[in-house]
C-alpha positions in Angstrom: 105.3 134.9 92.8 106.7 138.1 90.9 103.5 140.3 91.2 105.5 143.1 89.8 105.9 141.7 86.4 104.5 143.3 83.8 102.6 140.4 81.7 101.1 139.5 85.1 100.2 143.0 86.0 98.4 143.0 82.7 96.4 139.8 82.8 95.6 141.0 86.9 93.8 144.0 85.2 91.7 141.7 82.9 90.4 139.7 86.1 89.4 142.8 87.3 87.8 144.4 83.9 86.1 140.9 84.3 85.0 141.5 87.5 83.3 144.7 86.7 81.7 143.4 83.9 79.9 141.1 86.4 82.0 138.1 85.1 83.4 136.0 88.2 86.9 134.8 87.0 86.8 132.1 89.0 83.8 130.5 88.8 83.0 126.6 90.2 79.6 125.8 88.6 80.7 124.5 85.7 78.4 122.0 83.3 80.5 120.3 81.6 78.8 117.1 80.4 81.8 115.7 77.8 85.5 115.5 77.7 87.5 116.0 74.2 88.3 112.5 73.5 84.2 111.8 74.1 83.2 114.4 71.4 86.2 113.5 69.0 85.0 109.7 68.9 80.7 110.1 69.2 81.5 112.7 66.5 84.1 111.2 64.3 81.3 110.1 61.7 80.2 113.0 60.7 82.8 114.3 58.8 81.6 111.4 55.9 77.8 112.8 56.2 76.9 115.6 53.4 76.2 118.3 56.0 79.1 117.8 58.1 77.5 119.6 61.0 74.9 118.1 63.7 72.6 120.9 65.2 70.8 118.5 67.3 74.2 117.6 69.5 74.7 119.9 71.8 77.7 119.7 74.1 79.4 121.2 77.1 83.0 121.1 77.1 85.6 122.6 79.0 89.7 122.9 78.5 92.7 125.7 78.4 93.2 127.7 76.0 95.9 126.7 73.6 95.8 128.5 70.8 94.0 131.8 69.8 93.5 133.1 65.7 91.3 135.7 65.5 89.8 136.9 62.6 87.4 139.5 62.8 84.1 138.9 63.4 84.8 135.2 64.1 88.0 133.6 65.6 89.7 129.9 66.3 90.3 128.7 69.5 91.8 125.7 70.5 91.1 124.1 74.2 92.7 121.3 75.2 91.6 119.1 78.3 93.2 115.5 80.1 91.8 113.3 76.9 92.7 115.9 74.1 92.8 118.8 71.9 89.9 120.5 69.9 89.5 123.6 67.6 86.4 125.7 68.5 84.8 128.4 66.4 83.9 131.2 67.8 81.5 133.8 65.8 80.3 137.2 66.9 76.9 136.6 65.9 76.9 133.6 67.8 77.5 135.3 71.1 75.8 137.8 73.0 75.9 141.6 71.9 78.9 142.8 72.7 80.7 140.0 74.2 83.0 138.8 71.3 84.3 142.4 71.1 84.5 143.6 74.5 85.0 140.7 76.4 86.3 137.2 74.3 89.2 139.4 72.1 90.0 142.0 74.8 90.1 139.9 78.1 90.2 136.5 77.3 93.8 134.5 76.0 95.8 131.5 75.4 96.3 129.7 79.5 92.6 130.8 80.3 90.5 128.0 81.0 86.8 128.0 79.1 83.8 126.6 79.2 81.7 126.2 75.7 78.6 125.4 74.6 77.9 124.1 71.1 77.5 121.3 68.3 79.7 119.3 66.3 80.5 120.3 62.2 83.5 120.2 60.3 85.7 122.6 58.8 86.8 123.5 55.3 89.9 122.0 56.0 88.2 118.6 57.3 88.9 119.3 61.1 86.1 118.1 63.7 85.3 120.9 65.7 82.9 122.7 68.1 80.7 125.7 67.1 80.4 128.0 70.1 77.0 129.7 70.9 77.9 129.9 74.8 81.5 131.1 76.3 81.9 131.4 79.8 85.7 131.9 81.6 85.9 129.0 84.5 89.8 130.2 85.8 91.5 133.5 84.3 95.2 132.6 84.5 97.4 135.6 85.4 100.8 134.2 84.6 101.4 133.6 80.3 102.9 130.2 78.9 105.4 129.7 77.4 106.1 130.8 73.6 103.7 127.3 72.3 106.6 126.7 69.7 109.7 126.7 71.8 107.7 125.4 75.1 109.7 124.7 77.9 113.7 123.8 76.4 115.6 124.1 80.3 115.3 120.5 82.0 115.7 122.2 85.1 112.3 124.5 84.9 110.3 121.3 84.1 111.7 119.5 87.1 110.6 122.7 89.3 107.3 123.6 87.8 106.1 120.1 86.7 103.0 121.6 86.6 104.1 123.6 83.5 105.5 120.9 81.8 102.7 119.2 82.2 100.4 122.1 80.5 102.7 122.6 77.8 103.5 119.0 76.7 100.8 115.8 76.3 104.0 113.6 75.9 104.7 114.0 79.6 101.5 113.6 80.7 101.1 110.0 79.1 104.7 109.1 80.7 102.9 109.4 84.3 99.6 108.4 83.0 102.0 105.1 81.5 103.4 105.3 85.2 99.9 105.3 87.1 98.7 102.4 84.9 102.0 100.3 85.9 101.6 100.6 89.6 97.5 99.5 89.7 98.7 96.5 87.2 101.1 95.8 89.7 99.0 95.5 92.2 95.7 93.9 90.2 98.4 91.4 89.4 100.0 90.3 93.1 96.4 90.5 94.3 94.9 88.1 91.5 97.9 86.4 92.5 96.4 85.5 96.6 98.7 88.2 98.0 97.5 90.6 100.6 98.5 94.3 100.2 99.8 95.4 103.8 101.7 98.5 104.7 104.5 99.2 107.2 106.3 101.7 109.1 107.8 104.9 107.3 110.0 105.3 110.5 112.4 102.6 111.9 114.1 102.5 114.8 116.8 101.1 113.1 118.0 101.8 109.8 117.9 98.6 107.9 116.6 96.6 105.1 119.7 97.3 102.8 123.0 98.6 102.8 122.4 102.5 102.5 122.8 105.7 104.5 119.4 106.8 105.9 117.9 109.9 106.6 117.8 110.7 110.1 114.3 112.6 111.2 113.5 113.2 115.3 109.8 111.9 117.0 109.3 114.6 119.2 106.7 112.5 121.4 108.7 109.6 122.0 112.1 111.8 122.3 114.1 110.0 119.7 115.3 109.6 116.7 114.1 107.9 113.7 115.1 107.1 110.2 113.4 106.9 107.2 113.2 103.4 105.8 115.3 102.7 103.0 113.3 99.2 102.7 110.2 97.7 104.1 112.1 94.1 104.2 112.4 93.2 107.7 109.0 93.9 108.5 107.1 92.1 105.5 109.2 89.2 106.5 108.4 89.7 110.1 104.6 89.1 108.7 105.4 85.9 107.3 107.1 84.8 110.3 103.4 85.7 112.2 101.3 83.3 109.6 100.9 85.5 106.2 101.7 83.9 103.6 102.1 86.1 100.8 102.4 89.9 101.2 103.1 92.8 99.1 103.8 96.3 99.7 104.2 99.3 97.0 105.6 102.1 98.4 108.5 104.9 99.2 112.2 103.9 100.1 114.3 107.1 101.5 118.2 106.7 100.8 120.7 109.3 101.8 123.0 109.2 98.7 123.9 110.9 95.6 121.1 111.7 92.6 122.2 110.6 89.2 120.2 109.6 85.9 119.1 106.2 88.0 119.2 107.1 91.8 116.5 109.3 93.1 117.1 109.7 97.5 112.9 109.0 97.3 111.9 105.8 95.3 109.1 103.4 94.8 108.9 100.4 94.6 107.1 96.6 95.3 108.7 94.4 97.7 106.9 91.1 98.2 107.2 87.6 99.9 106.2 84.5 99.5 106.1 81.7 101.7 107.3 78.0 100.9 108.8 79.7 97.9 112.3 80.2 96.5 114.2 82.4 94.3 114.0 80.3 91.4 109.7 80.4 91.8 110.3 84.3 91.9 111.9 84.2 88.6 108.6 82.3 87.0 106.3 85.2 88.7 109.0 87.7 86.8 108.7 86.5 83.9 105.0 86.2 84.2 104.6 89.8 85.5 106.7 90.9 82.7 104.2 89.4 80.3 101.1 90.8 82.2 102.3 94.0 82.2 103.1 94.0 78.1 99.7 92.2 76.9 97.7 94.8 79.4 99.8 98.0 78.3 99.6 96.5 74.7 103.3 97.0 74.3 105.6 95.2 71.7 107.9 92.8 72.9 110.9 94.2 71.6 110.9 97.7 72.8 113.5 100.8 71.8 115.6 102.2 74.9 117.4 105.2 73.2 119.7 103.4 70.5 119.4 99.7 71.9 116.5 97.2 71.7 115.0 95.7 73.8 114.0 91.9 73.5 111.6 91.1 76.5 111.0 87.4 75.1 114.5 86.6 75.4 115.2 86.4 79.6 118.4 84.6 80.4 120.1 83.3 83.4 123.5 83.4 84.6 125.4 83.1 87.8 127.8 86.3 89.1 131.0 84.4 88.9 130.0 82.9 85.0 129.3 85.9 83.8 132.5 87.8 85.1 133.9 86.0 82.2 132.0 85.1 79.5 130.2 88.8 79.1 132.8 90.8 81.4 136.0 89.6 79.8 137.8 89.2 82.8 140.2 86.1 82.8 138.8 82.7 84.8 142.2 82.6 86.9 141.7 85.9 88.3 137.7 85.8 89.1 138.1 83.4 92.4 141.4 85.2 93.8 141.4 88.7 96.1 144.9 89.4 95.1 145.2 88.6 91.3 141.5 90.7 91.6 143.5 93.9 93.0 146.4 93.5 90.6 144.1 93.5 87.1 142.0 96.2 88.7 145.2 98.1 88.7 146.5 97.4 85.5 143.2 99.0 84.1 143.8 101.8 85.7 141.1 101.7 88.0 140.7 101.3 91.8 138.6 100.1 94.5 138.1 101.5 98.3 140.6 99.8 100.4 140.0 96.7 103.0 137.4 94.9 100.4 137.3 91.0 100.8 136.8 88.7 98.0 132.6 88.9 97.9 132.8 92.3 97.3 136.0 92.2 95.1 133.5 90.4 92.9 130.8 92.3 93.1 132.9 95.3 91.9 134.2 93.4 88.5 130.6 92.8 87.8 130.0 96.8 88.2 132.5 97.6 86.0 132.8 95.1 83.5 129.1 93.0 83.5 126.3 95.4 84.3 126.2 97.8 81.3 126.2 95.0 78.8 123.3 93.1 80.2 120.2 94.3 77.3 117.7 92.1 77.2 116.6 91.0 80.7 119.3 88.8 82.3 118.5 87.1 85.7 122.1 87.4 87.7 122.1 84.2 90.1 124.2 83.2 92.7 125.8 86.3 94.2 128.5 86.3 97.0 127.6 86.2 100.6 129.4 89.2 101.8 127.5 91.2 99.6 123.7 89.4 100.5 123.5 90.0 104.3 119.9 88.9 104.2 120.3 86.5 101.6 120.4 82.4 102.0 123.1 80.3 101.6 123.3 77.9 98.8 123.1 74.6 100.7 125.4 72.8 97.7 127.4 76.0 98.0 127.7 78.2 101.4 130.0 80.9 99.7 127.0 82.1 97.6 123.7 82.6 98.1 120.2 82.2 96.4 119.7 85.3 95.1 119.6 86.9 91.8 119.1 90.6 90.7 117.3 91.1 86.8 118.9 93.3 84.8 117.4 94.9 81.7 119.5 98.1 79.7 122.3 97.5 81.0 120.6 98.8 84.7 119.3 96.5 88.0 115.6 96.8 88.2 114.9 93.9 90.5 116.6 92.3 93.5 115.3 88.9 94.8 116.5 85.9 97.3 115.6 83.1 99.0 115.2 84.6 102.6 117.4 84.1 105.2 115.4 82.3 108.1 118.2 80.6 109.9 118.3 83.3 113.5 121.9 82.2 114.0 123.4 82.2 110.9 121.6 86.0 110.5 123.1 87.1 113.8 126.1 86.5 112.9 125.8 88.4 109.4 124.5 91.5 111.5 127.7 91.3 113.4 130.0 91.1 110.0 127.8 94.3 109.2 128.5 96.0 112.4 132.1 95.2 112.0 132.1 97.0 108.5 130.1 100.2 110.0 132.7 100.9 112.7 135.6 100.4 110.1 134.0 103.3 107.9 131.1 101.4 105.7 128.4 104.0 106.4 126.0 101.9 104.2 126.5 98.2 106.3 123.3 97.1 107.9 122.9 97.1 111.5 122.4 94.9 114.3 118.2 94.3 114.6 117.5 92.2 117.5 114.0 92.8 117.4 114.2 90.5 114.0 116.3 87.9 115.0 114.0 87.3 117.9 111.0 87.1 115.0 113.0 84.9 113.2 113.6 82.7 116.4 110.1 81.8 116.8 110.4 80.0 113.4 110.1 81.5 109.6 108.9 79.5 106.9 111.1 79.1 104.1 110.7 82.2 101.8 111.2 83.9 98.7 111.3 88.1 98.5 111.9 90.0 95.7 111.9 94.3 95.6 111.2 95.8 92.1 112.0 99.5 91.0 108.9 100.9 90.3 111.0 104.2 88.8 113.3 101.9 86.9 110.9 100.1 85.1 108.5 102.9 84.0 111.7 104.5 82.8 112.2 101.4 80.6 108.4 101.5 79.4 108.3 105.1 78.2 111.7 105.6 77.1 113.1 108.0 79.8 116.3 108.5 80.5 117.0 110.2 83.7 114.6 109.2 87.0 113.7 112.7 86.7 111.4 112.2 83.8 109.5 109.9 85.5 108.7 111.7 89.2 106.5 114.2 89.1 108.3 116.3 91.4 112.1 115.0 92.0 114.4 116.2 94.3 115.9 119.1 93.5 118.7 121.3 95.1 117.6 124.7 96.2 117.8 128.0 94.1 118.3 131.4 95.9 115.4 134.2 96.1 117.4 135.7 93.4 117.7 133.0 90.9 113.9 132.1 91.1 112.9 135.7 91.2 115.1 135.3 87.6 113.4 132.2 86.7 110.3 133.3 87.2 110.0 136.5 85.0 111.6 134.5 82.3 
């Protein structure tokens, strides 16, 4: 904090004018008996009465200081609070002798957060508002906003002082209200469901879950390293192998990879598992959780996501290997065949790390060809088993598995499967991952011995499914970078002398 700057040298000196007047600039006994949106709605009918005023309604309100008019002997104030924005009018005559003058226009200003006292009337113009007979200063902020009109225009100081972009724009506080709401629906709705919230360990002894590279921390009391989980999979599913039945967890996943409009390296999200379930149950409860989520946040079912529209009553299905061709354009004799893969990869100019077998061939048509034109929410079925090293095999088909992944704006916000529970067939997909990490995959899963022995005391047959809790409140409020919907994402360090910079800006 740059002390030394002028604007904050000058509001310092007001605290302590304040101060000497008696007035504790920090006070914490405040009455507040109402919030804004309270005295907007109680109030709301007297604007149609002849009067327009109510002297017997007295309220206590409290907010910052958005906006200051003064006008001589009486001035216009607006406060705003967590529910809203009012107009106050402040008189003179109203207020003690000598406290407009000396104290309210001389040390009092836009960021400052108030207390009044006072009654409902409305203006000449037809504004509800609050007359002021009693002003007292709850917090004296020492650092100014923003110019109101302008705000705050550079992404990158809203990211590193959410706490001023949440002051200076109501917009971004209803994306994480929207955000809050979606998480307790989530869980309301597993719950009402018969599943049993559980929680699991941050810290693994092995790094597994999902292919990703891991952050590495060290356990001083044990002597060893651990890494942050990048998915609490193994151990829901060890749960169901000790007798739960259904379980759900909402939580952080930690992956060590790059940050982009969709990938945060901290994310939430809801994994959950269902016993004597499969994939194709999972897409019912989708579909159903989709539609709880809409009626409860009254949304419309076709929603806007920047120039596309959304239809969220038109889910579809297809399998991987389908949809390669009829959305991804990508000739049937080429789909099923590593080579003639390689060679129309190459005559679109684009390549593909080296040593890839056919499951993963596949996986990267879909990337580039399938994903980004899958707008309404499509249910991808059916994917390759060298890219679902947890997944089941389809018994009619042991080259694929029961899985799917939703898609919905052309982005993956769910991943879902019938669970592997076969300890010898998932042994040996451990090793096929540990074969892949030592020829360079950093992101192939690893060997977990402590799950195949769970699994060898007998899993029931099981459906899980993970959703992107970051994804799908950026779908809901129309955000377009993960950013705008963390309160505080990662960020990559600034000098001393760039934030020094930043900050007397």
């Amino acid at each position: 904090m740059a002390f030394e700057n002028k604007f904050i040298q000058q509001r310092i000196e007001k605290a302590q004018l304040l101060r000497a007047e008696g007035i504790n600039p920090y006070s914490n006994d405040s009455q507040r008996n109402a919030t804004i949106e309270k005295f907007l709605n109680v109030n709301s009918n007297i604007q149609n009465t002849q009067e327009k005023r109510n002297e017997n309604r007295h309220y206590t309100l409290s907010g910052r200081i958005k906006l200051f008019r003064i006008m001589g002997k009486a001035s216009f104030i607006k406060i705003e609070d967590e529910s809203g924005v009012l107009q106050v009018y402040v008189a003179r005559d109203n207020l003690p002798e000598g406290f407009y003058n000396d104290i309210f226009k001389k040390l009092i200003e836009v960021g400052d957060i108030v207390e009044i006292t006072g009654f409902p009337f409305v203006t000449g113009q037809g504004e509800l508002s609050l007359h002021c007979h009693e002003l007292k200063i709850l917090t004296k902020a020492i650092a100014p906003l923003p110019e109101k009109f302008h705000g705050i225009t550079d992404k990158e100081t809203r990211y590193r002082k959410r706490y001023l972009d949440l002051i200076m724009n109501s917009e971004v506080r209803k994306t994480f209200q929207t955000r809050s709401r979606v998480i307790s629906l989530t869980r309301r709705f597993f719950e009402d469901k018969g599943f049993l919230e559980v929680e699991t360990p941050m810290m693994h002894p092995i790094a597994g879950g999902a292919n990703a590279k891991p952050f590495v921390t060290h356990h001083n009391a044990l002597g060893i390293d651990r890494f942050l989980r990048i998915a609490p999979e193994l151990y829901l599913k060890r749960l169901i192998v000790g007798g739960f039945e259904a379980v759900f967890e909402i939580n952080r996943n930690f992956r060590n990879e790059g940050m982009d409009a969709t990938h945060n390296p901290e994310f939430t999200s809801i994994e959950f598992y269902w016993a004597y379930k499969t994939y194709k149950d999972l897409i019912k409860i989708t579909k159903e959780y989709f539609e709880y989520l809409f009626d409860h946040l009254k949304l419309p079912a076709i929603l806007p996501y920047g120039d596309l529209e959304v239809n969220f009553e038109n889910f579809t299905e297809i399998p991987l290997i389908e949809s390669l061709t009829t959305i991804g354009g990508v000739p049937a004799e080429v789909v099923n065949e590593k080579e003639k893969i390689l060679e129309y990869l190459k005559s679109k100019n684009l390549t593909v790390k080296p040593g890839m077998n056919l499951g993963q061939l596949q996986g990267e048509l879909f990337d580039m060809f399938v994903e980004a034109k899958l707008i309404d929410p499509t249910f991808i079925t059916e994917y390759p088993v060298e890219i679902s090293p947890l997944a089941r095999r389809s018994d009619a088909n042991p080259t694929i598995t029961e899985r799917f992944e939703l898609f919905i704006a052309g982005r993956e916000i769910a991943n879902a499967f019938s669970e592997l529970n076969d300890p010898i067939d998932q042994y040996e997909r451990f090793k096929g991952q540990c074969d892949a990490k030592e020829a360079g995959d950093d992101e192939a899963h690893e060997m977990d011995e402590d799950f195949i022995d769970a699994l060898s005391y007998g899993m029931a047959p099981t459906a899980g499914q993970g959703i992107g809790i970051d994804r799908l409140v950026m779908l809901l409020t129309n955000e377009h970078s993960i950013r705008d919907v963390l309160l505080f994402p990662a960020m990559k360090p600034i000098n001393n002398e760039d934030q020094t910079k930043e900050e007397e800006e």
